[in-house]
Structures are given as C-alpha cells and as structure tokens.
N, CA, C and O atoms as a Maestro MAE file, in Angstrom:
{
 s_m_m2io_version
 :::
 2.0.0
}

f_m_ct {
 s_m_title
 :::
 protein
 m_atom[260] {
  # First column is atom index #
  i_m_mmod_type
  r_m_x_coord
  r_m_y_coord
  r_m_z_coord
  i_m_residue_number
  s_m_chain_name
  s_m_pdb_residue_name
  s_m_pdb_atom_name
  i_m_atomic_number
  :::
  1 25 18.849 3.697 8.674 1 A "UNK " " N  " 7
  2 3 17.644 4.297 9.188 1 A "UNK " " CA " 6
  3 2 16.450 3.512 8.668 1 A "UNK " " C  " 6
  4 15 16.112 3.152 7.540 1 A "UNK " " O  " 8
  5 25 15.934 3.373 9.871 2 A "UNK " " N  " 7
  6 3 14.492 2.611 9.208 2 A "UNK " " CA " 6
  7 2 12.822 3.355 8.625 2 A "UNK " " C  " 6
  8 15 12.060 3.775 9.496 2 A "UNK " " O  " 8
  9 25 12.499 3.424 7.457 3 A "UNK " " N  " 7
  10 3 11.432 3.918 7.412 3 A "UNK " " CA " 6
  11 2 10.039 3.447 7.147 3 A "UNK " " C  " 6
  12 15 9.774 2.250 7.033 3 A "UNK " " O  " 8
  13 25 9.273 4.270 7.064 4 A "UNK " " N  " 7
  14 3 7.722 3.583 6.931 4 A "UNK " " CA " 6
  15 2 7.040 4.272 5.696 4 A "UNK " " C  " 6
  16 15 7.188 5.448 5.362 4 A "UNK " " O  " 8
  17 25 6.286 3.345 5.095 5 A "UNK " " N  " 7
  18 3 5.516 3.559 3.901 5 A "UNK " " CA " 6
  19 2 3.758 3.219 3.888 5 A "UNK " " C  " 6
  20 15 3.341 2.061 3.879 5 A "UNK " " O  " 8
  21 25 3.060 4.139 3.887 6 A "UNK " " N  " 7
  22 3 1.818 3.725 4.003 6 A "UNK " " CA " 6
  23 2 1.052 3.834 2.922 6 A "UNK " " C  " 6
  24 15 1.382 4.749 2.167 6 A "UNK " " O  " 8
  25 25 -0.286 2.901 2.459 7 A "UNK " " N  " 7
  26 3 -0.683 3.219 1.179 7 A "UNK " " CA " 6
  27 2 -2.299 2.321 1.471 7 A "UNK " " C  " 6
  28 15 -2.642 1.363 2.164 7 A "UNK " " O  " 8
  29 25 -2.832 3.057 0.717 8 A "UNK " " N  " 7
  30 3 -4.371 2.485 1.035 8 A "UNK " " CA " 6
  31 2 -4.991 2.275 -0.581 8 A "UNK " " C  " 6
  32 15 -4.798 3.128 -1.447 8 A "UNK " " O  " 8
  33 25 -5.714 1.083 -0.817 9 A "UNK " " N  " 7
  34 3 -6.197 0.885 -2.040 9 A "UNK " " CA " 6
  35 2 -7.597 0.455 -1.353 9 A "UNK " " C  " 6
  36 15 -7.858 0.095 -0.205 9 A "UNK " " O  " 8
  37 25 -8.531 0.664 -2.701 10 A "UNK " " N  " 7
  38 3 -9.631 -0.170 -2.853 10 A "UNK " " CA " 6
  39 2 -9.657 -1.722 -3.154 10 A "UNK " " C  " 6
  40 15 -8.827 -2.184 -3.937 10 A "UNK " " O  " 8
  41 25 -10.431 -2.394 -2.654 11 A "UNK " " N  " 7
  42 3 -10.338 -3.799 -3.093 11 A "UNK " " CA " 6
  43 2 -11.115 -4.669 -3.799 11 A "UNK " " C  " 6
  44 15 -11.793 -5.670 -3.570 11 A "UNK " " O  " 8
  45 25 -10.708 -3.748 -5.046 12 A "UNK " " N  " 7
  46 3 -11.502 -4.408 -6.477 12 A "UNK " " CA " 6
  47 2 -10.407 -5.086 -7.169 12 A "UNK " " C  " 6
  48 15 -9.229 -4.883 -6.872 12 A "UNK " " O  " 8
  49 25 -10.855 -6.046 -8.265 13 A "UNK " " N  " 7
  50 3 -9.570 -6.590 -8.814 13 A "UNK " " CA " 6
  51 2 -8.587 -5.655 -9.599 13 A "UNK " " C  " 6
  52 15 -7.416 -6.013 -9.731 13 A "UNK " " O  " 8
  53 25 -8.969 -4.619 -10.058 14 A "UNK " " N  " 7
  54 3 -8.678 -3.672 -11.322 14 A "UNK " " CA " 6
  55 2 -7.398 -2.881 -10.242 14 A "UNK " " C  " 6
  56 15 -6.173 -2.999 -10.223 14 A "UNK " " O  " 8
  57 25 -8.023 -2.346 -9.702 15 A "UNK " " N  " 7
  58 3 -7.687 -1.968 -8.299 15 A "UNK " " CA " 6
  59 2 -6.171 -2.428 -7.430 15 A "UNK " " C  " 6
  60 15 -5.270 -1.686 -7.040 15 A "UNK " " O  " 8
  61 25 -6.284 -3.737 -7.328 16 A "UNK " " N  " 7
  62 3 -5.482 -4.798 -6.755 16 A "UNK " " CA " 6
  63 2 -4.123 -4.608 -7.481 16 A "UNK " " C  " 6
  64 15 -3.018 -4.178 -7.150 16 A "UNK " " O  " 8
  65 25 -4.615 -5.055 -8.484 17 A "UNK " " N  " 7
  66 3 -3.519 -4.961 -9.975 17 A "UNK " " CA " 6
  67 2 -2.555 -3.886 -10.017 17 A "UNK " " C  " 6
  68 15 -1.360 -3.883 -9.721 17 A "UNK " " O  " 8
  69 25 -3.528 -2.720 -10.563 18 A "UNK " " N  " 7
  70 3 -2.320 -1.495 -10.045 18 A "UNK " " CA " 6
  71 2 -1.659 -1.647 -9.012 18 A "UNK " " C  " 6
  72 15 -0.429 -1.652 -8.987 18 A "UNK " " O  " 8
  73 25 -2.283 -1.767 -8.186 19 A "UNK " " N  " 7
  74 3 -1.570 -1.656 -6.920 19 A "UNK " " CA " 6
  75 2 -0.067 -2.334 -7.183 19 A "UNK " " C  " 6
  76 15 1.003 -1.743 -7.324 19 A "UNK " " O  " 8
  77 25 -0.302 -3.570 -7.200 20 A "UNK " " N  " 7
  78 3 0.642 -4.574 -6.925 20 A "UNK " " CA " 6
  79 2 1.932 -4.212 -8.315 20 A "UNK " " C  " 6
  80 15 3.118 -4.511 -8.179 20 A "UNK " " O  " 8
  81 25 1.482 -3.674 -9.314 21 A "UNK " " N  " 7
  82 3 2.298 -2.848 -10.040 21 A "UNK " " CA " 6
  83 2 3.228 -1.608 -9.877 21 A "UNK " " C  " 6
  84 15 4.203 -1.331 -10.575 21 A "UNK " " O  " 8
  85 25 2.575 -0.705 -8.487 22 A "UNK " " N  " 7
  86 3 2.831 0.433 -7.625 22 A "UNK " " CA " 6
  87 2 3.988 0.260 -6.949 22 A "UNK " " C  " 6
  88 15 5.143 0.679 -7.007 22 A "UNK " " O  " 8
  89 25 3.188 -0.660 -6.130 23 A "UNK " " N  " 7
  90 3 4.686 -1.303 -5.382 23 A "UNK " " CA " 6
  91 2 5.882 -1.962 -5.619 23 A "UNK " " C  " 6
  92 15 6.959 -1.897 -5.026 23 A "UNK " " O  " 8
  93 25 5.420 -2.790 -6.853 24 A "UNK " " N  " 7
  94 3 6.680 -3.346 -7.293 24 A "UNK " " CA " 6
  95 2 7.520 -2.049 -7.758 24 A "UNK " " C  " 6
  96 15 8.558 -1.839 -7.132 24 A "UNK " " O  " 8
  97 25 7.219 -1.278 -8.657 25 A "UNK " " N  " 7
  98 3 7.781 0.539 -9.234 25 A "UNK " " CA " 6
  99 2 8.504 0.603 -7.795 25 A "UNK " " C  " 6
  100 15 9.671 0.369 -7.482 25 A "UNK " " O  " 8
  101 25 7.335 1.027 -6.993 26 A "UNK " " N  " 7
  102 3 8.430 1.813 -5.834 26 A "UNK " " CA " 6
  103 2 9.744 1.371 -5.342 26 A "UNK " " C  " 6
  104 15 10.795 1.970 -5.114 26 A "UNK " " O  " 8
  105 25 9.292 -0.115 -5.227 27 A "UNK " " N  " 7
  106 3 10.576 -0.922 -4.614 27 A "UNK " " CA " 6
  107 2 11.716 -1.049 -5.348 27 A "UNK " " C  " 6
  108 15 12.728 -1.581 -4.891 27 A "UNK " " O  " 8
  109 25 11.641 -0.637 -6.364 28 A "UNK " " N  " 7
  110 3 12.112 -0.672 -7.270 28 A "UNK " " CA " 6
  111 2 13.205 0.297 -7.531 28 A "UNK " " C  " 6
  112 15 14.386 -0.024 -7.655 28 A "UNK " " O  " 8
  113 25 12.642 1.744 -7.620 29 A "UNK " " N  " 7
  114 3 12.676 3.300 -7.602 29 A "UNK " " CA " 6
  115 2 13.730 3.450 -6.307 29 A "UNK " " C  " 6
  116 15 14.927 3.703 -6.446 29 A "UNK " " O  " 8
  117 25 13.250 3.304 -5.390 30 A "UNK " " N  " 7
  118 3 13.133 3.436 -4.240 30 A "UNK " " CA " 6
  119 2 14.375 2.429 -3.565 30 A "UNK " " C  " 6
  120 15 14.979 2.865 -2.584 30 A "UNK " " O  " 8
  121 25 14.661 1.350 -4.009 31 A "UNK " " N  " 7
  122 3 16.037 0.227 -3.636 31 A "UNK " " CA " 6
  123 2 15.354 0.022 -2.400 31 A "UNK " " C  " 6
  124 15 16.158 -0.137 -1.482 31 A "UNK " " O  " 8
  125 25 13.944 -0.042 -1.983 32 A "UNK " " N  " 7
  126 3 13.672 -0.657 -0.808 32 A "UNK " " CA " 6
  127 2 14.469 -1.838 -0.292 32 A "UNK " " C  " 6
  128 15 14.792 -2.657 -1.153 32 A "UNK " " O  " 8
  129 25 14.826 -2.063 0.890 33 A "UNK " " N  " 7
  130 3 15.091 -3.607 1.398 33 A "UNK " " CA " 6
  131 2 13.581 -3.952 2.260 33 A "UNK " " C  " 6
  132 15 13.576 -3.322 3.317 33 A "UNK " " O  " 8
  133 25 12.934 -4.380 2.162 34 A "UNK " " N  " 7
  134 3 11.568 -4.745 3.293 34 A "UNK " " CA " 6
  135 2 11.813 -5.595 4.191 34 A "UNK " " C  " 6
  136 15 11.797 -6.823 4.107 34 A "UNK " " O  " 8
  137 25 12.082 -4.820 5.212 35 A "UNK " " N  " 7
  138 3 12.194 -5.301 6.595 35 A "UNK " " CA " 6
  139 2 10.787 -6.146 7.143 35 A "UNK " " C  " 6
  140 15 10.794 -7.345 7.420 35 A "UNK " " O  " 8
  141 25 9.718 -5.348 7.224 36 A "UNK " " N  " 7
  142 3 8.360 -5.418 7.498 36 A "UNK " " CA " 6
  143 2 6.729 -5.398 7.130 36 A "UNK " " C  " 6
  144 15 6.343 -4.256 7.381 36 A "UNK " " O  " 8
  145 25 6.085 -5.869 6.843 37 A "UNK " " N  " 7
  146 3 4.850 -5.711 6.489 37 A "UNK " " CA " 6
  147 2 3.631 -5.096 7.285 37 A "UNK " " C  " 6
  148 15 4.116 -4.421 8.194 37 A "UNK " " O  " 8
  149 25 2.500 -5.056 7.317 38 A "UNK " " N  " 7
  150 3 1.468 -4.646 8.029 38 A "UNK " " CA " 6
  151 2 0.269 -4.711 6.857 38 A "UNK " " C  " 6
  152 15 0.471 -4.156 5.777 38 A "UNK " " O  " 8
  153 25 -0.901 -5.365 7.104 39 A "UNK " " N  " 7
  154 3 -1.785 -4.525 6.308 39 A "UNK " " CA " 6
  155 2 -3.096 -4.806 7.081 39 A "UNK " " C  " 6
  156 15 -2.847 -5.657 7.934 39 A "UNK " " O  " 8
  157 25 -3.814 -4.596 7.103 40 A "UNK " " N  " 7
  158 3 -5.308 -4.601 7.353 40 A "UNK " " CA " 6
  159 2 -6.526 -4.141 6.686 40 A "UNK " " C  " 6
  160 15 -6.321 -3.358 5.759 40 A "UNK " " O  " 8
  161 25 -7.739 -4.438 6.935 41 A "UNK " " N  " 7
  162 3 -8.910 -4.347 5.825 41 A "UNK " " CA " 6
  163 2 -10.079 -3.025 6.376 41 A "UNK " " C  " 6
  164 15 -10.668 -3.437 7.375 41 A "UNK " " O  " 8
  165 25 -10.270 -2.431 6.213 42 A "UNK " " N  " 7
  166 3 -11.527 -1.470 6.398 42 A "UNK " " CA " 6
  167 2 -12.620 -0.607 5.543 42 A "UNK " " C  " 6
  168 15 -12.836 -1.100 4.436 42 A "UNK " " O  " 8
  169 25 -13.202 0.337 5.777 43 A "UNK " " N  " 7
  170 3 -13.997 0.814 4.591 43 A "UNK " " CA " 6
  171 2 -13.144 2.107 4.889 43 A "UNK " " C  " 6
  172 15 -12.174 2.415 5.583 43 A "UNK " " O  " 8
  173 25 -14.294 2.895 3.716 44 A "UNK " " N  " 7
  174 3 -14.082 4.501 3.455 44 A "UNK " " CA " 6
  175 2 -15.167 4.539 3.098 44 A "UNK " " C  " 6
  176 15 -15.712 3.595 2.527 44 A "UNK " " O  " 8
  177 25 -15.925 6.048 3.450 45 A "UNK " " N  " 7
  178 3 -17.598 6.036 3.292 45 A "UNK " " CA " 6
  179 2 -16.830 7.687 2.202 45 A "UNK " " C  " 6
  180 15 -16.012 8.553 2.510 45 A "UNK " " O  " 8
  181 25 -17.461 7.479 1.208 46 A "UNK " " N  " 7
  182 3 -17.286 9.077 0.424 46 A "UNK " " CA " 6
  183 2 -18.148 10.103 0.600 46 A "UNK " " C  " 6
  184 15 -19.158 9.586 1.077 46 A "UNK " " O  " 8
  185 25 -18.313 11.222 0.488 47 A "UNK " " N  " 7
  186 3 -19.247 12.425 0.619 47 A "UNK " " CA " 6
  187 2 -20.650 11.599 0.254 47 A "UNK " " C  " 6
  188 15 -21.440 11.286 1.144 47 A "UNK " " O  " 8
  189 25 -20.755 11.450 -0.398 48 A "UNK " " N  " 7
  190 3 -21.797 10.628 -0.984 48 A "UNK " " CA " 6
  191 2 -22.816 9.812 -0.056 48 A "UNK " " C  " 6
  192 15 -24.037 9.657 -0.086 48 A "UNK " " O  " 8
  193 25 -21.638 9.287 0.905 49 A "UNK " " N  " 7
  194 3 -22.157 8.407 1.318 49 A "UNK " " CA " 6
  195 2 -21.803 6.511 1.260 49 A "UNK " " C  " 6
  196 15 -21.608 5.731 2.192 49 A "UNK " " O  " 8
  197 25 -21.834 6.290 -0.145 50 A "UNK " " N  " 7
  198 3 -21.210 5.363 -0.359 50 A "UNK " " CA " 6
  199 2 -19.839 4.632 0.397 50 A "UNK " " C  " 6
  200 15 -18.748 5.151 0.634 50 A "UNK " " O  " 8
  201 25 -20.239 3.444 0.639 51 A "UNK " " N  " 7
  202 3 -19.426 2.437 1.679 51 A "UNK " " CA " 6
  203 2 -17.868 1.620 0.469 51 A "UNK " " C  " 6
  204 15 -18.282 0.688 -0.221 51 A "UNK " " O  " 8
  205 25 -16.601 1.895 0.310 52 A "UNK " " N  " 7
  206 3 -15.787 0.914 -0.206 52 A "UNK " " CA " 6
  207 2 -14.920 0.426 0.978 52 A "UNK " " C  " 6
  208 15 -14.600 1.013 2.012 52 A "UNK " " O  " 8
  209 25 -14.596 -0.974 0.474 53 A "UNK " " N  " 7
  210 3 -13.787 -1.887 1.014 53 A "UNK " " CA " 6
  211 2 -12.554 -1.722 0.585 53 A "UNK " " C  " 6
  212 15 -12.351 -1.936 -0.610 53 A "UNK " " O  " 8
  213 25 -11.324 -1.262 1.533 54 A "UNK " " N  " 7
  214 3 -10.192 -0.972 1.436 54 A "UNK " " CA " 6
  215 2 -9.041 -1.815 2.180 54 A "UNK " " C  " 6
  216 15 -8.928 -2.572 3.144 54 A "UNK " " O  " 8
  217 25 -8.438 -1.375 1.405 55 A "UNK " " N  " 7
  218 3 -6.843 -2.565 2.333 55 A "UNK " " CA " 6
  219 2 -5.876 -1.332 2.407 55 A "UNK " " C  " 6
  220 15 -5.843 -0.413 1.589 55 A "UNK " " O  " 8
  221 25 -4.988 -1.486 3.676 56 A "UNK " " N  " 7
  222 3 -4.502 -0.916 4.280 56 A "UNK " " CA " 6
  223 2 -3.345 -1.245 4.129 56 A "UNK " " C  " 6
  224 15 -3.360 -2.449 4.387 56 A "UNK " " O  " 8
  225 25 -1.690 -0.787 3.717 57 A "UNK " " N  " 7
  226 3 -0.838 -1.736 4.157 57 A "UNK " " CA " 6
  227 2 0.193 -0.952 4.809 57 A "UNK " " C  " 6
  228 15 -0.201 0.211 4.728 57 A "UNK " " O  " 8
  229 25 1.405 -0.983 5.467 58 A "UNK " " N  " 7
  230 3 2.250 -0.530 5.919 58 A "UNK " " CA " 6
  231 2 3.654 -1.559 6.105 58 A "UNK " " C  " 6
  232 15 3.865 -2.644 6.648 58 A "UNK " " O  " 8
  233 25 4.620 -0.375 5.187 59 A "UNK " " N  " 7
  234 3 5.607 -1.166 4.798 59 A "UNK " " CA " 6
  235 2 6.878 -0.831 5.438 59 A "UNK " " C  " 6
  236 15 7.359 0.085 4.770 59 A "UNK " " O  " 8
  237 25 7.813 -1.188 6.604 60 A "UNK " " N  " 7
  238 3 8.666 -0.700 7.056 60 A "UNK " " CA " 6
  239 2 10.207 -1.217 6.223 60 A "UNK " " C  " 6
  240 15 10.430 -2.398 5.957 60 A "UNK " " O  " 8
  241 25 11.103 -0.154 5.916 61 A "UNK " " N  " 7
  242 3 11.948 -0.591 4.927 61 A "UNK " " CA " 6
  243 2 13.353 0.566 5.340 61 A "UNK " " C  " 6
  244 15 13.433 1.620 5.970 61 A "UNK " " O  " 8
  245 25 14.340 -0.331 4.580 62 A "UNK " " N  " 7
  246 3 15.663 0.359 4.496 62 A "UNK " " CA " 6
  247 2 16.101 0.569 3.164 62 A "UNK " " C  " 6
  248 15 16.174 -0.376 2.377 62 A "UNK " " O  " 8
  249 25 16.388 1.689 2.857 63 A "UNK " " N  " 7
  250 3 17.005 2.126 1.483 63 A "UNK " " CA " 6
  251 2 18.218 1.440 1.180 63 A "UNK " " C  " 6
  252 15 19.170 1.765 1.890 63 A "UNK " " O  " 8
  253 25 18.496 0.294 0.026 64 A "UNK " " N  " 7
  254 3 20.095 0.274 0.130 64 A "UNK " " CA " 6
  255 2 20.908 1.112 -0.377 64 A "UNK " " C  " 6
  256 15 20.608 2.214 -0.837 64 A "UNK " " O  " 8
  257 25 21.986 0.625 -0.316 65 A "UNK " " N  " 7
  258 3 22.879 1.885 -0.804 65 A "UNK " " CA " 6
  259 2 23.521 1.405 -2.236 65 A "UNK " " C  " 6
  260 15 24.261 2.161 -2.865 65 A "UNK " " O  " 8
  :::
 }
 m_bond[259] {
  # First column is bond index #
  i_m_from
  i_m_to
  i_m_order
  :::
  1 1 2 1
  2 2 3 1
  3 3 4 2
  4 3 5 1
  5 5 6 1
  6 6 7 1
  7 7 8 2
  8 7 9 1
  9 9 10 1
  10 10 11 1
  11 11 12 2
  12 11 13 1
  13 13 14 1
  14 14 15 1
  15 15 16 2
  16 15 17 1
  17 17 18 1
  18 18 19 1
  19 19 20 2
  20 19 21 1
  21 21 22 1
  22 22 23 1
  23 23 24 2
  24 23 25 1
  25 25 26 1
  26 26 27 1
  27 27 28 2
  28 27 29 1
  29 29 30 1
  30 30 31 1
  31 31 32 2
  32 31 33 1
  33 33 34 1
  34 34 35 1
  35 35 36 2
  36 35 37 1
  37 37 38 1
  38 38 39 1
  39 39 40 2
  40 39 41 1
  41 41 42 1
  42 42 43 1
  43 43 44 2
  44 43 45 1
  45 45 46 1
  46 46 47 1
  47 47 48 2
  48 47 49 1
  49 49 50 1
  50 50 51 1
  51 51 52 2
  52 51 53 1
  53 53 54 1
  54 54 55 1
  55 55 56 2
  56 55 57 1
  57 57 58 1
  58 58 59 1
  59 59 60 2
  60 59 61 1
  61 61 62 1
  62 62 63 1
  63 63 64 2
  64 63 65 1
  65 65 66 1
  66 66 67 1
  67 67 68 2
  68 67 69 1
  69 69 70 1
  70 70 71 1
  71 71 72 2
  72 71 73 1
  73 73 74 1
  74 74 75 1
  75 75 76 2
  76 75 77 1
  77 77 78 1
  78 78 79 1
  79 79 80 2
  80 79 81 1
  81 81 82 1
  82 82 83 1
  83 83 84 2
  84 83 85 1
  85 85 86 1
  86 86 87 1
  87 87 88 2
  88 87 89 1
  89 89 90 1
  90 90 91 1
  91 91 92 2
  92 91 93 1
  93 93 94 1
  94 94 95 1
  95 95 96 2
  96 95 97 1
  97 97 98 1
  98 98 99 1
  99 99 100 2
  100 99 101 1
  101 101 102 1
  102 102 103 1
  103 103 104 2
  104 103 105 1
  105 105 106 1
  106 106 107 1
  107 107 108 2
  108 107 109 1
  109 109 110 1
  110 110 111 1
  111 111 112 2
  112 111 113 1
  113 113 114 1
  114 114 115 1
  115 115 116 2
  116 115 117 1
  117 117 118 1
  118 118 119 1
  119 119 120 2
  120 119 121 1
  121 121 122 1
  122 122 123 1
  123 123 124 2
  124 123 125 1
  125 125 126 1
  126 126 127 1
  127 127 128 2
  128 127 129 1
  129 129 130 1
  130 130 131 1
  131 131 132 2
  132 131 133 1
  133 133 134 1
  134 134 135 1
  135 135 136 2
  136 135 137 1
  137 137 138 1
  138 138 139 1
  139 139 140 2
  140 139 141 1
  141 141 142 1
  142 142 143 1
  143 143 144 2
  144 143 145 1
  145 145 146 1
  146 146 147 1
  147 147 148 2
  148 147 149 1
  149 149 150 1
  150 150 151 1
  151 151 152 2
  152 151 153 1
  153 153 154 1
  154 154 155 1
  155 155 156 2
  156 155 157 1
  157 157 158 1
  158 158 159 1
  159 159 160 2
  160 159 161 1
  161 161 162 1
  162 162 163 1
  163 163 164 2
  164 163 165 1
  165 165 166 1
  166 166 167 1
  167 167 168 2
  168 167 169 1
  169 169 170 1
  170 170 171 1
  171 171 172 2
  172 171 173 1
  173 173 174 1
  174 174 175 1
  175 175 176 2
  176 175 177 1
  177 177 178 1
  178 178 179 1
  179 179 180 2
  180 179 181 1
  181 181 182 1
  182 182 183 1
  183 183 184 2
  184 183 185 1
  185 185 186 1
  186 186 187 1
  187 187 188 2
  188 187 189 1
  189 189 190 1
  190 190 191 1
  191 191 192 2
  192 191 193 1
  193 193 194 1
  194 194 195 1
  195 195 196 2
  196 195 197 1
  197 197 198 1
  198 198 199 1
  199 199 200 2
  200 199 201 1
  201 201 202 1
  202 202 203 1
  203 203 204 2
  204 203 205 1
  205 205 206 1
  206 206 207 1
  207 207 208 2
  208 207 209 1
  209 209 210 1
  210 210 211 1
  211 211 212 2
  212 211 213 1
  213 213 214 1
  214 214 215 1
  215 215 216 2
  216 215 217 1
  217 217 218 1
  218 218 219 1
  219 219 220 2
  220 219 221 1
  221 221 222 1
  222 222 223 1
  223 223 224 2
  224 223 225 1
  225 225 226 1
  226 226 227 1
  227 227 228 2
  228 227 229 1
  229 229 230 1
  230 230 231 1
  231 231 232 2
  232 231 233 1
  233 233 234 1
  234 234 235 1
  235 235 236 2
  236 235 237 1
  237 237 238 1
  238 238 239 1
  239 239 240 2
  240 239 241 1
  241 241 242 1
  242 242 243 1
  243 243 244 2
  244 243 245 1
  245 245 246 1
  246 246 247 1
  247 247 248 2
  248 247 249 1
  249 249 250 1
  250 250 251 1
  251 251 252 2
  252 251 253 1
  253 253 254 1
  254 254 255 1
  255 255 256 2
  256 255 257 1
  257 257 258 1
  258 258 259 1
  259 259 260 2
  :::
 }
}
C-alpha cells in the first residue's frame, strides 16, 4: 500500500535543521521505503499578521516489512 506524508516547516536555518533531523527519525521509526518526493515554497501570514516563508514537502512511501 502506498502512502502519503505531509509536513510544512519554516525556512530558517535553525528551522531546516530540525527538520531534516525529523525526517531522518521518521524514516527511520517508520521503515519508510520513499517512493516519491514533492515539495514546494510558500508563505503563512499568522494572526498577527506577519508574513513566513515556508517549504512544503510531500512524501509518498511504502512501509517495509
């Protein structure tokens, strides 16, 4: 069965880092096989108001066994 994983970060370096720490965990956790990638770039405006620059990614994957 094929599934999908979606996850949205900010794109600060501090930021980045975790991230890329996140995912490695999950894939990890998780026995992902990664079939697929996706990511793309956009904002998020907060209550506030305030504009951040975000990355988008989407990960299509098979659990092994």
């Amino acid at each position: 069965m094929i599934l999908c994983r979606t996850w949205c970060t900010k794109c600060t370096p501090q930021a980045l880092e975790y991230f890329d720490n996140h995912l490695k965990e999950w894939t990890e956790k998780e026995k992902a096989k990664i079939l697929w990638t996706n990511q793309s770039f956009g904002t998020i405006e907060s209550k506030a108001g305030a504009r951040d620059a975000v990355l988008f990614i989407n990960i299509w994957y098979e659990k092994e066994a």
